[in-house]
N, C-alpha and C positions, 0 to 999 in steps of 0.2 A: 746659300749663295753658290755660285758654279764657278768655276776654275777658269774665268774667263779675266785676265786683267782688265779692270774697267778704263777707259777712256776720257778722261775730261778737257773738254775742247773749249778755248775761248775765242766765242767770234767778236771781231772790236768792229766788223760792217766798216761805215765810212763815218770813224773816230780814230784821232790819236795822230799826231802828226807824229816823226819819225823819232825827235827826241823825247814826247810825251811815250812813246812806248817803249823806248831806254829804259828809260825810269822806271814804268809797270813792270819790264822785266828782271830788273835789279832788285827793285821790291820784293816781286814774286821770291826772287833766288834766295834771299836770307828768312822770307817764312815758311820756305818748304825746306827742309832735311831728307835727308837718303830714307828714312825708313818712310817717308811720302811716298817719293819717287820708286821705293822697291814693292808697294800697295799698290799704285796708279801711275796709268801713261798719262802726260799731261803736254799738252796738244797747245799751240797760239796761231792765230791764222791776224796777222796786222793786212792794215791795208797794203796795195802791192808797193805803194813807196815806202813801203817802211820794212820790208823785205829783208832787204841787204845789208840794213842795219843789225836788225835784230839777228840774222845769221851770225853777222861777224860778233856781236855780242856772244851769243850762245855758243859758237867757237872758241873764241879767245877767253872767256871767263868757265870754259866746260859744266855750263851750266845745262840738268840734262833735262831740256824740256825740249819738245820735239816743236819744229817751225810746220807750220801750214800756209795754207792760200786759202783764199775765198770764193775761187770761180779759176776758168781758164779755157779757153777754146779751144776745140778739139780738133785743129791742122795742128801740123808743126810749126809753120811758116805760109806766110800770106797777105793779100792784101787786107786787112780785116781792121781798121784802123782803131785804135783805142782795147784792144785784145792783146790777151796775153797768151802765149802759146806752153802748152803743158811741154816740152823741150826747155822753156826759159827757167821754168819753175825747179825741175827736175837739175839743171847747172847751178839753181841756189840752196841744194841741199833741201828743199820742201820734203815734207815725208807724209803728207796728209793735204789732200784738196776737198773743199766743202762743192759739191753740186748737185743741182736742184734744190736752192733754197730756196723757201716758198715767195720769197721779196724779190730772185730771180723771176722765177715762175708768173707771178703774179703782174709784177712791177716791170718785168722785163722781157715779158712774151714767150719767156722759154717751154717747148714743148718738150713730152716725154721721150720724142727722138733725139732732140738736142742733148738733153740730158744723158740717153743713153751712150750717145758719141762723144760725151766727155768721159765716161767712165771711162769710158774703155781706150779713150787716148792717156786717162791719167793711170791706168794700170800699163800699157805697153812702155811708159815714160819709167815704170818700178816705183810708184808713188801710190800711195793707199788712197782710195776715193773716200768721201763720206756722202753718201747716198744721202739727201735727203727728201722724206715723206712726210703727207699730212693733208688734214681737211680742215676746209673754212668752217665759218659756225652754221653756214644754212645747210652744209651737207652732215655736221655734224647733230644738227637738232631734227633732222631728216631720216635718222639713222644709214647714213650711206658711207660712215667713216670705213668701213669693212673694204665698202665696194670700192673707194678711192684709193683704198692703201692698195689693194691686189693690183689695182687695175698701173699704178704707179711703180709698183715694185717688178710686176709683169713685163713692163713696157724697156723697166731701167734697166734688168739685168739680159735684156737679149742680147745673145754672142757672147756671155760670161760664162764660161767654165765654171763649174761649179768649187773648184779646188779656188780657185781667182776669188769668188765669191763671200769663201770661207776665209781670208785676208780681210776683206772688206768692211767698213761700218757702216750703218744704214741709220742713222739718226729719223727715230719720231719726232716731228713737231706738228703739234694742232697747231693752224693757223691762228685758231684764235686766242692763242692763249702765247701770240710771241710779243711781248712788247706791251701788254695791254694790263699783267697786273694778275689775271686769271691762270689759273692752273689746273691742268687734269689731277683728280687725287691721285694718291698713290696704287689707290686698287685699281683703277681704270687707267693709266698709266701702263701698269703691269699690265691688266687683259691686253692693253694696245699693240704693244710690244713680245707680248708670247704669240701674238695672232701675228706679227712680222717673222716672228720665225717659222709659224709654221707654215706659213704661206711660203718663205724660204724652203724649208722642206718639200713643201708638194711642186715647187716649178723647177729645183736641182735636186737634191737630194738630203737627208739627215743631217747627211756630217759634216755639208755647209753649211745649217742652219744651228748646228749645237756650236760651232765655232767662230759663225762671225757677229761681231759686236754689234749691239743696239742701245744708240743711247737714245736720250728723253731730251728733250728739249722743247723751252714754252717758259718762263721767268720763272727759272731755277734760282734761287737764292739762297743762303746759307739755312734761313728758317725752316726750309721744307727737301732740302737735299736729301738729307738724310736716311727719312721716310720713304722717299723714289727710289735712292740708290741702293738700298738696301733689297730689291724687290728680286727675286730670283732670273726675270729675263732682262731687266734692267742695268748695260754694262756700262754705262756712264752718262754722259750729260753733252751739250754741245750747248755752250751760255752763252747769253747778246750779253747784257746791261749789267751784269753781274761782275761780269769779267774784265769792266775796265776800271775795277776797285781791286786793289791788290789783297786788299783784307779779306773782304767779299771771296774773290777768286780762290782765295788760296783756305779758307775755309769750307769753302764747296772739296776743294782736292785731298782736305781736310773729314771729309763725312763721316770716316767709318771711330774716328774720335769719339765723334759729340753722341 
């Protein structure tokens, strides 16, 4: 394993109204203990109404799990109605924004230039992006999973510095394996993910690709965590459906346990 802190991220998408994620976070905070927290960063991205809650939660109880977002638009300010401006996010203590996620992508027309223009408004904002990558099942039984990641990670990190980059997390997920049940094993998981670094490597350089995190992501659940997280380019997880089980969750952040 490499001297990388691993990352575990929970995305809750559009679940959890703002007192149901109270709860999951109260939950969370009595089955994690410091010698968790001193193993793994452990990341919550609620929906954006549930935001301000969960801050003042995580302030007032010093509970140390890091707050995220799940999207954000890359003005500061603007007419853009129903958008949230990485400036707003950045004023609620966020420390972690999810873009390019393939349900954006996909679901929401986002292209790799939009994408690219969030990073990089969510790094001038001092806020850690999480890049995400990945391939549907036809490019994936196609074998063009290669060509999609480059061609995705190519596109995401134009105008990154490479010091910037090496900050960064770039979550894998195959499309097809978010939500459906399916999982990459853990050896193809890992090839996935060493070929993100290295591709990291050949478009900045080494010592952004030895240092910024890659997690996995694709229905991570307690059963099969383990076996992924344990894999050498493998530095944590980024969970849908997992993570709106506190047991669930907190056993994933749990993995080097079992």
């Amino acid at each position: 394993m490499s001297n990388r802190k691993p990352l575990i991220s929970g995305n809750w998408k559009m679940n959890l109204n703002h007192f149901e994620a109270i709860q999951l976070v109260q939950k969370l905070s009595y089955e994690l203990d410091k010698e968790d927290y001193a193993a793994v960063d452990v990341s919550v991205h609620p929906p954006f109404t549930d935001i301000r809650s969960i801050q003042t939660l995580l302030d007032a109880d010093r509970i140390p799990i890091a707050l995220g977002a799940q999207h954000c638009h890359w003005d500061d300010k603007g007419a853009f109605t129903g958008e949230v401006a990485p400036t707003m996010l950045a004023k609620l203590q966020v420390q972690y924004v999810i873009c390019g996620h393939s349900e954006r992508r996909e679901l929401f027309g986002e292209t790799d230039e939009h994408v690219n223009a969030k990073v990089k408004a969510i790094i001038k904002q001092e806020m850690t992006p999480i890049l995400c990558i990945g391939e549907t099942l036809e490019e994936h039984e196609a074998g063009e999973t290669e060509a999609k990641l480059a061609k995705q990670l190519e596109a995401g990190l134009v105008g990154v510095g490479a010091p910037k980059v090496a900050e960064m997390v770039i979550a894998y997920e195959p499309i097809w394996a978010i939500g459906t049940g399916l999982t990459a094993t853990p050896d193809d998981a890992q090839a996935r993910c060493k070929f993100v670094r290295e591709t990291v490597a050949s478009i900045k350089n080494k010592d952004a690709a030895e240092h910024v995190r890659i997690q996995y992501g694709g229905s991570v659940k307690p059963i099969n965590c383990a076996d992924l997280l344990t894999k050498p380019d493998i530095d944590g997880a980024l969970v849908g459906g997992a993570s709106l089980e506190s047991g669930d969750f907190s056993r994933i952040v749990q993995y080097r346990l079992q």
